[in-house]
C-alpha positions as CSV (number, residue, x, y, z in Angstrom):
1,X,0.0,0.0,0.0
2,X,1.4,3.2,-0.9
3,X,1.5,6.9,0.4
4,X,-0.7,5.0,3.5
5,X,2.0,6.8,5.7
6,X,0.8,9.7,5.5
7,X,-2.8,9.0,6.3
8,X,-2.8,9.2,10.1
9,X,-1.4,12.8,9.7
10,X,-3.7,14.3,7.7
11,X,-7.1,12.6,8.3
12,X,-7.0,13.5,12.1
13,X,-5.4,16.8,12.2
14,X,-8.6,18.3,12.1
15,X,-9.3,16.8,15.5
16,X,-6.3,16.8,16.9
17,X,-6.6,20.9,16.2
18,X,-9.8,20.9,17.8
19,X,-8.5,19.0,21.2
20,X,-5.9,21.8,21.6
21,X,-8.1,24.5,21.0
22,X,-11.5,22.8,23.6
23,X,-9.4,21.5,25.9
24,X,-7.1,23.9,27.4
25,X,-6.4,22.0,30.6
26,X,-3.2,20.7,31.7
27,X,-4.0,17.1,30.9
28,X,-6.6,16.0,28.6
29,X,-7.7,13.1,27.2
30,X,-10.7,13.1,24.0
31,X,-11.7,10.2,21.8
32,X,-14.1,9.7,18.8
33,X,-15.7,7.4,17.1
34,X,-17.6,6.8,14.1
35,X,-19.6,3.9,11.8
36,X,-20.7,4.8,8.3
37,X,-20.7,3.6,5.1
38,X,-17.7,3.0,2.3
39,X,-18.6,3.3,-1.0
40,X,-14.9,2.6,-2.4
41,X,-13.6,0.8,0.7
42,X,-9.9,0.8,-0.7
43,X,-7.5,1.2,2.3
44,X,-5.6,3.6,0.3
45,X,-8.6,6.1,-0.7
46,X,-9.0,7.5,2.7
47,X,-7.7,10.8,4.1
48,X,-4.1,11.4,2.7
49,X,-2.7,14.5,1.4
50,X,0.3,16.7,2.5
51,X,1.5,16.4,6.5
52,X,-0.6,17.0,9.5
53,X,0.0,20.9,9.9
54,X,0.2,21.2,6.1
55,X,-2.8,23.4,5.7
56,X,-4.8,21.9,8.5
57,X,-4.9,18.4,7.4
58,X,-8.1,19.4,5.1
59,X,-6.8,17.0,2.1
60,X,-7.6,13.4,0.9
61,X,-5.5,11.3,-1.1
62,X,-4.1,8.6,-3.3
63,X,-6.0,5.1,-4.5
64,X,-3.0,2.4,-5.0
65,X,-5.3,-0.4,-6.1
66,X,-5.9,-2.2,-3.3
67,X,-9.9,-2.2,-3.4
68,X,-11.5,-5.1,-1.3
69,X,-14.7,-5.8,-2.0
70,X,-17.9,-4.1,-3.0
71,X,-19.6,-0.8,-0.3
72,X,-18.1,-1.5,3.3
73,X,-19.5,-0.8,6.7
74,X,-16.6,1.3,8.0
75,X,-15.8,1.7,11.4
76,X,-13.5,4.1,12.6
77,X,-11.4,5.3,16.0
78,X,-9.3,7.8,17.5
79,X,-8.2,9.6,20.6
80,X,-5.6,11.8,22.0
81,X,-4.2,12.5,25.4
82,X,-2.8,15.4,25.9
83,X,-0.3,17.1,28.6
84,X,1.0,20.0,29.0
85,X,4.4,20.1,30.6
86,X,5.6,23.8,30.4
87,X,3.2,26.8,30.1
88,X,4.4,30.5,30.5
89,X,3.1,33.9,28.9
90,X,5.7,33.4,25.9
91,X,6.3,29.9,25.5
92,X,4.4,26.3,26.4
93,X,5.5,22.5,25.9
94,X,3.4,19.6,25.1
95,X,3.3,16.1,25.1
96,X,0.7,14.1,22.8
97,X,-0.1,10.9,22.0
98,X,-2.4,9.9,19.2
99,X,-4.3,6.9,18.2
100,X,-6.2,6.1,14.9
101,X,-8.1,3.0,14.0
102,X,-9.8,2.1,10.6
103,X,-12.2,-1.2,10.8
104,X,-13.9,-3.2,8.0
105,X,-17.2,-5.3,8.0
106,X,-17.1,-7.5,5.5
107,X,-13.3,-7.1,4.9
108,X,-12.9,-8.1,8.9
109,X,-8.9,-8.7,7.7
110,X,-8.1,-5.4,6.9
111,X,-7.3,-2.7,9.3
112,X,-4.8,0.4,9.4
113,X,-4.0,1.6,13.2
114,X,-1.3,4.1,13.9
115,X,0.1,5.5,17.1
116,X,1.9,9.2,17.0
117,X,3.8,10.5,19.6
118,X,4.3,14.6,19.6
119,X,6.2,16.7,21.4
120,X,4.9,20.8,20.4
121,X,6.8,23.7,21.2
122,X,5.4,26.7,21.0
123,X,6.4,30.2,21.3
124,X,4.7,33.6,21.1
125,X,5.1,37.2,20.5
126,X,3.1,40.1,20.2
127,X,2.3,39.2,16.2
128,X,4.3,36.3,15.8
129,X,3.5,32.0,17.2
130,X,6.1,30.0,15.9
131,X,5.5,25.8,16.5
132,X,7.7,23.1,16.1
133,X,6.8,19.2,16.3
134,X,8.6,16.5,16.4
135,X,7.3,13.2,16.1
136,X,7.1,9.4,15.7
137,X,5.1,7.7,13.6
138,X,4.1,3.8,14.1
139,X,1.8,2.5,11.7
140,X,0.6,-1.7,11.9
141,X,-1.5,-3.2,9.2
142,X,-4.0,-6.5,9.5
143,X,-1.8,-6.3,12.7
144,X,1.2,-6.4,11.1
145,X,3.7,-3.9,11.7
146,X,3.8,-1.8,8.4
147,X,5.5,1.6,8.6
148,X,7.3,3.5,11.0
149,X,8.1,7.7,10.3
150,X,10.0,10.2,12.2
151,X,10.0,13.6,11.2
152,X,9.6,17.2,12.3
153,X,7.1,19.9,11.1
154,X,7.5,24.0,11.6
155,X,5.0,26.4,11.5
156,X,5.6,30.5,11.6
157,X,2.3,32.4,12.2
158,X,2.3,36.5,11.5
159,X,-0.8,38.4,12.8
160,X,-2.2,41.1,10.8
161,X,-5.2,43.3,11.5
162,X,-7.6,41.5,9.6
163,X,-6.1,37.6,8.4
164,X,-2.7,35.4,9.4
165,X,-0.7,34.6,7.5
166,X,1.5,31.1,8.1
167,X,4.4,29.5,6.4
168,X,5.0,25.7,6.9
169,X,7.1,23.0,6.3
170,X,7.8,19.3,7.1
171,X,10.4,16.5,6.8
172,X,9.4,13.0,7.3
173,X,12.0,9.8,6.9
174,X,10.1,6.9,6.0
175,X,11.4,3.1,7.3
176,X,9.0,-0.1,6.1
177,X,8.7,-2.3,8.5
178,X,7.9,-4.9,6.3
179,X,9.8,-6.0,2.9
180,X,7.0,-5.6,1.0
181,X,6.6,-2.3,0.9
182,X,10.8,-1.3,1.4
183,X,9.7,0.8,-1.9
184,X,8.3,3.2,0.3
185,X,11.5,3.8,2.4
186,X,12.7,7.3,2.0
187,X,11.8,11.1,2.7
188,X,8.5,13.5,2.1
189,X,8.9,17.1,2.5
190,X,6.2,19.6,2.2
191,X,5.7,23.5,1.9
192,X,3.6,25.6,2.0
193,X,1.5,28.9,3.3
194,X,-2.0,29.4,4.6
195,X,-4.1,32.6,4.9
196,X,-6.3,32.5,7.9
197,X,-9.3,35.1,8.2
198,X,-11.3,35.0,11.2
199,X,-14.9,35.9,10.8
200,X,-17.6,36.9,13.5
201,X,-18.3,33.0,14.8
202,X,-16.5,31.4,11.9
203,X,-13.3,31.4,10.3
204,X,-12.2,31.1,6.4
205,X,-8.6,29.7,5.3
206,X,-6.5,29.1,2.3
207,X,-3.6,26.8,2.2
208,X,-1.2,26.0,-0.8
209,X,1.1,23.0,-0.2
210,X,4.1,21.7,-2.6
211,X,4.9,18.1,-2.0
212,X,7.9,16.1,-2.6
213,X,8.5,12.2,-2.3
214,X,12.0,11.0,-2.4
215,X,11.7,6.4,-2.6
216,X,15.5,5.4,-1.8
217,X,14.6,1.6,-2.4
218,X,17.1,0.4,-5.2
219,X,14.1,-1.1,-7.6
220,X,12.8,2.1,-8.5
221,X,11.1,5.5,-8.0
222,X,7.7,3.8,-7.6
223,X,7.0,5.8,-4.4
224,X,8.7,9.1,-5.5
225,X,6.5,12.4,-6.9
226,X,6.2,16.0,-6.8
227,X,3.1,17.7,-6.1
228,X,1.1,20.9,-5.1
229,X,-2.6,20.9,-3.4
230,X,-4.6,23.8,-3.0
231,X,-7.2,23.9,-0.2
232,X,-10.2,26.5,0.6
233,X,-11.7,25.5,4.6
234,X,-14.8,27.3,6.1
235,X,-16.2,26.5,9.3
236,X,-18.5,28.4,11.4
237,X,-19.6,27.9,15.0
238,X,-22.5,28.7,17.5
239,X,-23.6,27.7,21.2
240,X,-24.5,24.0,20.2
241,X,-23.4,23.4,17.0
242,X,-20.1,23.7,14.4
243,X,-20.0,23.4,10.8
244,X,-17.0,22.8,8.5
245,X,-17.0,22.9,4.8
246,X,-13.9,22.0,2.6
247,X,-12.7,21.4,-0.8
248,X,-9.5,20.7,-2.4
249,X,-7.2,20.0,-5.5
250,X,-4.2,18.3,-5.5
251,X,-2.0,16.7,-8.3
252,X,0.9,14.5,-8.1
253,X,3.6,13.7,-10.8
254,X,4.9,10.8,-10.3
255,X,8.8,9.5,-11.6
256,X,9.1,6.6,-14.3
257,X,9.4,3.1,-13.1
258,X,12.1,1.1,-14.4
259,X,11.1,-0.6,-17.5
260,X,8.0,1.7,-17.6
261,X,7.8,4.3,-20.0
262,X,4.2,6.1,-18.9
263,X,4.9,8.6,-16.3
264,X,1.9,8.3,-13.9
265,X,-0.3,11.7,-13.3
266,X,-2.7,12.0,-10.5
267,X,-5.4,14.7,-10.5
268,X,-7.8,14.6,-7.6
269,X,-10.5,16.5,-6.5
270,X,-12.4,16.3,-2.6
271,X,-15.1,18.1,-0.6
272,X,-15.9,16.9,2.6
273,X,-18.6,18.6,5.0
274,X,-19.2,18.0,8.9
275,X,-21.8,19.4,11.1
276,X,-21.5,18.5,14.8
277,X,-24.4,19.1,17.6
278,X,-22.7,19.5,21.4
279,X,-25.2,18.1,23.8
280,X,-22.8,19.3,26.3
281,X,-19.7,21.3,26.4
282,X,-17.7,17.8,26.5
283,X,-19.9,15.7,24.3
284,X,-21.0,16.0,20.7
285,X,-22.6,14.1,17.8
286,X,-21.5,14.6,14.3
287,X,-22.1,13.4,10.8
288,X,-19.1,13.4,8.3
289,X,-19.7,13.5,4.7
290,X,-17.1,12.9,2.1
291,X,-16.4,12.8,-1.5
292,X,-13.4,12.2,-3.2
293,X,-12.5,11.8,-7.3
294,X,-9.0,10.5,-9.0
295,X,-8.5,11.1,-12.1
296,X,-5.7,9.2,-13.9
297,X,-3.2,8.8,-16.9
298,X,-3.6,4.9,-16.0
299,X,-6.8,3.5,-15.8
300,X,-6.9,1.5,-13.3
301,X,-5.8,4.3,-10.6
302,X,-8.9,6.3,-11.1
303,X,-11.4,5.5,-8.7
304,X,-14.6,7.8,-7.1
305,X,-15.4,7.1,-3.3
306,X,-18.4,8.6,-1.1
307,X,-17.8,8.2,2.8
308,X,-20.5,8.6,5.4
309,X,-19.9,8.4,8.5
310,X,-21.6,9.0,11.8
311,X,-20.0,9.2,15.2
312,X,-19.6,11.2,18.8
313,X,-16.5,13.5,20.0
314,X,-15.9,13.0,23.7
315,X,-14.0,15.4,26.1
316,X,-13.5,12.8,28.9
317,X,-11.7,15.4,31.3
């Protein structure tokens, strides 16, 4: 399975921003949980784009022909804990760790977990929060351990009087933990910029991230690309309830294989939309809706998959 490494760091970012921002204690701990169903339930369809603080994590990804069987009934898991070790006016220190789980029905063999431990650092000025996060990566597929990554992302924030404005970038080494995918050992390095305008009770962003895959396995650039993704994010919030609204582009060139002479190009389109109701300030109900469209030089990577999901976010404490 390829480019399934960096799954875990886009499809939760979304929710792992949310934890930092509604849970402001000095430990926390959140989980979430949804069933739904698959429409495409390829392993590789879901939730991958550029790394997690690469425009938010609002991205979806690649299909690598690895489709099981017909619709799925997906089920899917996650939860953070969160501490934070150092906290003063100008500067704060966290430690994270992540979980994400996705579960299929009829396909009860396949699964993708990862685990993602974090350490953000953050410092502030008046105009000016500057992050950096390391972190490792350790993905097991069908139970089998698949992928581990270690890498470190930055983020420079510069307040203006009406919008931000943030420059990222990220470095990940990749190391297969299983032969069958050493094609995938190597680097990814993203960057990019966001525009951030806050709104009365919502906010509007607009990131644009280049992408870069380095393979280093010696039987070919299989793995390796270059890429950009552009992706407009709305999301607006009352009292009881929070909507988000998002749509993307990306394209990825990817490098001959040896003996191949087509040069593989990836054009994909997503929009994804997800209203949550809070029956309490630390419990809410959501329904996630997703659609996502490859389009392909080679036929048999272009695939359309519709994801519905519903689910609860919890804020145990």
């Amino acid at each position: 399975m390829k480019n399934k490494h960096i799954l875990f760091l886009f499809a939760l970012f979304p929710f792992i921003t949310a934890a930092q921002e509604i849970a402001p204690k000095r430990f926390s701990l959140i989980a979430e949980g949804a069933l739904g169903i698959n429409t495409n339930p390829t392993l590789e369809n879901i939730n991958t784009s550029q790394p997690q603080q690469t425009g938010r994590g609002k991205g979806q990804g690649q299909n690598q022909n690895a489709l099981l069987s017909q619709s799925d009934l997906e089920t899917q898991f996650s939860t953070k804990a969160h501490y934070k070790a150092v906290k003063t006016d100008t500067f704060t220190l966290h430690t994270n760790y992540e979980f994400w789980g996705e579960f299929f029905a009829k396909n009860s063999e396949e699964s993708l977990m990862t685990h993602n431990i974090s350490l953000p650092m953050n410092s502030y000025t008046e105009n000016y929060h500057f992050e950096l996060v390391p972190m490792s990566i350790y993905q097991t597929q069908n139970n089998t351990p698949y992928l581990s990554n270690t890498g470190v992302e930055g983020r420079a924030t510069s307040r203006f009087e009406s919008f931000d404005l943030t420059l990222f970038s990220s470095f990940f080494q990749v190391n297969a933990l299983d032969n069958n995918y050493s094609y995938m050992n190597g680097e990814i390095i993203a960057l990019g910029a966001e525009i951030t305008i806050p709104l009365e009770h919502s906010e509007f962003s607009l990131s644009g991230t280049s992408l870069q895959s380095n393979n280093k396995d010696e039987i070919g650039n299989i793995a390796s690309y270059t890429g950009f993704s552009l992706i407009p994010y709305y999301s607006y919030s009352s009292e009881e309830w929070n909507h988000s609204l998002s749509f993307g582009y990306e394209q990825k060139d990817y490098k001959k294989e040896i003996n191949n002479n087509v040069e593989r190009k990836d054009k994909l389109i997503f929009a994804r939309y997800k209203p949550s109701y809070f029956i309490s300030k630390d419990f809410a109900l959501f329904i996630d809706l997703k659609y996502t469209s490859n389009d392909s030089n080679i036929e048999t990577n272009k695939y359309d998959q519709f994801l519905s999901l519903v689910g609860f976010t919890w804020i145990a404490f």
